[in-house]
N, C-alpha and C positions, 0 to 999 in steps of 0.2 A: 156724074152726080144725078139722085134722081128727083123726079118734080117735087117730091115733099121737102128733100136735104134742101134741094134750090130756094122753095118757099121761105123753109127756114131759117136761110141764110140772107134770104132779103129782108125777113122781118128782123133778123138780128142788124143788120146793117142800118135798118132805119131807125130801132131803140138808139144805136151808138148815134145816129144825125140829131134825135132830138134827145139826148142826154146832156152832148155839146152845146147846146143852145142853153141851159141849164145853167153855164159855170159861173154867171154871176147871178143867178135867179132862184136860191135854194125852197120856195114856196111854190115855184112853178114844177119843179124836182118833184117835188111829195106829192103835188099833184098828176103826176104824167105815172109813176113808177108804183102807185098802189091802187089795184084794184077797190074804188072805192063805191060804197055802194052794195057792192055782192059779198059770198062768201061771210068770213068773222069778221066785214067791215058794212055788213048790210045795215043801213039805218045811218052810215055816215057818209058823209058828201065830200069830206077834206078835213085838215089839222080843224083843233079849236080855233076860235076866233084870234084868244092870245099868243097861240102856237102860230097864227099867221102872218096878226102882227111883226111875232120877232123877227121870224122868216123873210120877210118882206122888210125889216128894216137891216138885215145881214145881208140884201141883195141892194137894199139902198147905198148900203156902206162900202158895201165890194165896187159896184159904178163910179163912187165916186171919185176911187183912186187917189185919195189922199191918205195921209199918216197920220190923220186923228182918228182916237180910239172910240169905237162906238159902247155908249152907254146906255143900257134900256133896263128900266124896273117895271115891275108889274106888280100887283096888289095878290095875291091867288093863297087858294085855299092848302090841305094835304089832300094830294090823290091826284091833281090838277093836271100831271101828265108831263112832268117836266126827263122823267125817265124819257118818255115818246121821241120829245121835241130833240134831246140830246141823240136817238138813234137816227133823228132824221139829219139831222146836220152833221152825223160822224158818215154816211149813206151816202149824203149831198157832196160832201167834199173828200171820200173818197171814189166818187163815181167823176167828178168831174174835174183831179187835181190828180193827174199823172203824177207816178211816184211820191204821193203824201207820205209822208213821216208823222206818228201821232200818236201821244199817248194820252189816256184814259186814266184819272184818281177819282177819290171818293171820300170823304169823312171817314170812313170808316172800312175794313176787308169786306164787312158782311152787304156792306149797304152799293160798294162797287161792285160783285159778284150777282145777290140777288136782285137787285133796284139797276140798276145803268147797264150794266152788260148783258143783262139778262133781256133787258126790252130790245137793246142792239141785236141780239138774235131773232126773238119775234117777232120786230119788223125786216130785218135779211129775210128770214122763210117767205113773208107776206111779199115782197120788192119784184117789180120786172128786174131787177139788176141781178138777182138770187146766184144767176150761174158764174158769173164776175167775179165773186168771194168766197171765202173761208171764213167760218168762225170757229173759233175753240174758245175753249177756257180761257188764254192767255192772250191771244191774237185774232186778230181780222185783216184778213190780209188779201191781195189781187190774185186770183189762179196765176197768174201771169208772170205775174215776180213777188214773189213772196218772200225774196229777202232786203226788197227796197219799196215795195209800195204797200203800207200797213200801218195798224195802230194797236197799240199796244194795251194792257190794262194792268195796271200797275197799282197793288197798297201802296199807299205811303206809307214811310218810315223814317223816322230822320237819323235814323242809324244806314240806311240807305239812303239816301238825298242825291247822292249819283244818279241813282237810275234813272232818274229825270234829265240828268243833262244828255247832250248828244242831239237834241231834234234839231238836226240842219239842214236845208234845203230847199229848196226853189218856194214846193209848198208843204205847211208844217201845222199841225192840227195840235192846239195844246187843249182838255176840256177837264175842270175840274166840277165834280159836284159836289154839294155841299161845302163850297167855298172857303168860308167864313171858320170853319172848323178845322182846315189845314193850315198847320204851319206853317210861322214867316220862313223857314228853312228851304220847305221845298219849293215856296217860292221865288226864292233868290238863286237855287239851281238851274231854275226854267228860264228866271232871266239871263243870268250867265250863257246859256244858250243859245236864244236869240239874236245873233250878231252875224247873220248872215245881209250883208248890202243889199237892199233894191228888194227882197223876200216879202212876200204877203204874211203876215203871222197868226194865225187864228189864236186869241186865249179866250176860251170862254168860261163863266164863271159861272156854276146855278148853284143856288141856294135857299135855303127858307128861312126864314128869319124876320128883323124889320127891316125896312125901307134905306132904314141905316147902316144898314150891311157892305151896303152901294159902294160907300165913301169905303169902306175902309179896303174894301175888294178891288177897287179902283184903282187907290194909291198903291197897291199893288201891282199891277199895269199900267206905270208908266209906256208914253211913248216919246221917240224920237225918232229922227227923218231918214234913219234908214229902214224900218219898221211898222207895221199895223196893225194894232191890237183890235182886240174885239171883248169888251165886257159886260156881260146882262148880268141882273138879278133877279131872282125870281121868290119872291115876298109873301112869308101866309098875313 
């Protein structure tokens, strides 16, 4: 091996030491794995203020190892970057959750395609993690095993509502945006799914709307003690 392969393999060795330190810290993530500062992020220091908030209250929620669901609204405008925050915590927990299983909805085909997955890829190009992943159109998935550790991005349809069941395992990424606008269908699918014992369950919910969106997103993630939801809203 020669001294540069060597270099390269001890600076790969020590991303994967402090990626690990990471896996309940998803604000520490964002800040370790993007060049911030330089290049198309010159002029920024790290997430917004509210993007760190949540971040920091989803590593609150992961320590504290309980089975209550965490709930977080926030007040914010259109434009606000909730596409961002959603790449960075699909990044975070597929960098730091061995074999994730996970899939990705959206209100709408157009608004999961150009809005959510779309930012999923511009922040992967920007990421130290970049060589870790695959994106396509469909999936994001580990070089490594690409047939068990990924997420998926999925329209909804309630002529397909299937396609949502199936996320089982250790750790499981469920992320809807624009909440509030998918049907109770597909979310009784997801729940059906979730019945894995002692599993950590990621559901995260973004949306725009009022403040009141909260309650009803909520009631939608129920939890109970085999189980640990995760629900934010994010409010113009």
């Amino acid at each position: 091996m020669t001294a540069v392969a060597t270099k390269q393999k001890d600076c790969g060795d020590v991303l994967v030491d402090q990626v690990a330190k990471c896996i309940d810290d998803p604000l520490r993530f964002v800040k370790l794995v993007f060049d911030w500062g330089h290049g198309d992020l010159e002029g920024h220091t790290g997430p917004d203020e509210w993007q760190a908030e949540l971040l920091t209250a989803i590593g609150d929620w992961c320590r504290n190892g309980d089975n209550e669901a965490l709930q977080y609204a926030t007040a914010s405008g259109h434009g606000i970057g909730k596409g961002t925050v959603s790449a960075f915590i699909i990044l975070w927990a597929m960098s730091c959750k061995k074999n994730l299983n996970g899939v990705v909805t959206a209100n709408t085909k157009q608004q999961l395609e150009t809005k959510t997955w779309r930012e999923l890829a511009l922040w992967h190009k920007r990421s130290l993690v970049k060589s870790w992943f695959e994106w396509t159109a469909t999936k994001f998935y580990h070089v490594s095993s690409p047939e068990s550790w990924y997420v998926s991005a999925i329209p909804w349809s309630e002529k397909n509502s299937e396609a949502f069941a199936g996320q089982h395992g250790e750790h499981v990424l469920v992320l809807y945006d624009e909440a509030s606008a998918i049907p109770n269908s597909i979310w009784e699918v997801s729940e059906g799914a979730m019945t894995t014992p002692g599993a950590m369950w990621f559901a995260l919910a973004i949306l725009q709307g009022t403040l009141e969106g909260l309650e009803n997103v909520s009631a939608r993630t129920s939890t109970d003690g085999e189980r640990a939801r995760l629900t934010a809203a994010i409010a113009r």
